[in-house]
C-alpha positions, 0 to 999 in steps of 0.5 A: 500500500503507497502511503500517502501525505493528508490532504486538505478536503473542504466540507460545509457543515451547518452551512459554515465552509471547513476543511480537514486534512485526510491521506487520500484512502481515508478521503475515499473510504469516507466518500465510499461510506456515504455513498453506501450509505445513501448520504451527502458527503457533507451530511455524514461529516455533519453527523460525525461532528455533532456525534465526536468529542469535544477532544476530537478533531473532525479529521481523526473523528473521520478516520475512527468512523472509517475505522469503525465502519470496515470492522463491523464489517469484517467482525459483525460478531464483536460490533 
């Protein structure tokens, strides 16, 4: 797998213009996600960030929901 550097990506979330810097495999698993899940993009970050702590970033809340998502998918027993 080629690593790669994060990337800044803009999302409006309640109407307010954001951005978070993600690598480009997590950018495309979170739009994967929201694709499978019948969502705007913008709508899952939106959710994402009223569901994260207020000691997590956006960003890393990302990357823990793309976690989160793939193993419920391959460990649905333990989800």
């Amino acid at each position: 797998m080629e690593m790669s550097r994060p990337r800044k990506h803009s999302l409006t979330l309640a109407g307010h213009r954001t951005s978070v810097s993600l690598e480009d495999p997590f950018w495309r698993a979170f739009q994967d996600i929201a694709s499978e899940e019948g969502l705007a993009l913008n709508a899952l970050a939106a959710r994402i960030d009223r569901e994260r702590g207020t000691n997590t970033g956006l960003a890393s809340a990302i990357r823990l929901y793309v976690l989160a998502h793939f193993q419920r998918k391959c460990m649905p027993q333990q989800a």
